[in-house]
N, C-alpha and C positions, 0 to 999 in steps of 0.2 A: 754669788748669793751665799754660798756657804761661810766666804769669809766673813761676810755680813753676821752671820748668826753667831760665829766664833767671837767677833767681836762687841757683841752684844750681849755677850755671858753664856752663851751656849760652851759647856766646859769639853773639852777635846777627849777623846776617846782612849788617846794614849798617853802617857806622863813626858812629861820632857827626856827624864829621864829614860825611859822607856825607848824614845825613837834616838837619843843620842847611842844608849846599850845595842841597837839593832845597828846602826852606823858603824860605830867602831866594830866589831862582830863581824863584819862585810870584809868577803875576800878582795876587795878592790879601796883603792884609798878615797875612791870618790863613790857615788850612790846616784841612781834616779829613783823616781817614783815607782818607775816597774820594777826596780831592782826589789824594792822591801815591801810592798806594798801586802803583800799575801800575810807575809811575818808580822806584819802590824795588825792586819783581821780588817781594812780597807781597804774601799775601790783605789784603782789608781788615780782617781781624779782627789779623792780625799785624802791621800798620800802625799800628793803634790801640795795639797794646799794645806796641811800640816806642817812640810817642809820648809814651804815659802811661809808659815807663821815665825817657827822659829829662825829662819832667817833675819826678820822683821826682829825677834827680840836678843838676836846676836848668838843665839846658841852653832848656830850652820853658815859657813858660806855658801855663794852658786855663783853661777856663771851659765851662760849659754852655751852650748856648742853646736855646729850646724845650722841647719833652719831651723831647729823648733828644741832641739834638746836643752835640757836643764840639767848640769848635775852638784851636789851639796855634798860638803864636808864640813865635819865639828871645826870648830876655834875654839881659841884655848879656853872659852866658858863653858862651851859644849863637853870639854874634855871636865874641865872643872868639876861639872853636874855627873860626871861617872866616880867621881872622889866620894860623892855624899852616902 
């Protein structure tokens, strides 16, 4: 549901910029949701689904791991967006 209103104009709470800066920032080269979610001022559910936006527009990749883990790192766009 929330992606729904994300993608309906509902504007996101943090700038792209902003979650790429807390990413890179991150003692670890990959991130979850519970990793940043505090640093961002979001639930961890809204974290994820922040993550998984910019995923969707190339700034992060993911990957699963385990049964249910997700974890996201910048691409080279997402690094690009820390140049600006």
């Amino acid at each position: 549901m929330t992606e729904n209103r994300v993608a309906m104009g509902r504007p996101p709470r943090n700038s792209t910029e902003e979650v790429c800066r807390a990413i890179a920032l991150h003692t670890e080269p990959v991130v979850t949701a519970a990793d940043i979610y505090e640093e961002l001022g979001l639930t961890q559910r809204g974290a994820q689904g922040r993550l998984k936006s910019l995923v969707k527009e190339g700034y992060l990749e993911s990957k699963k791991v385990g049964s249910s883990g997700l974890v996201f790192w910048l691409t080279t766009k997402g690094r690009q967006q820390l140049e600006k």
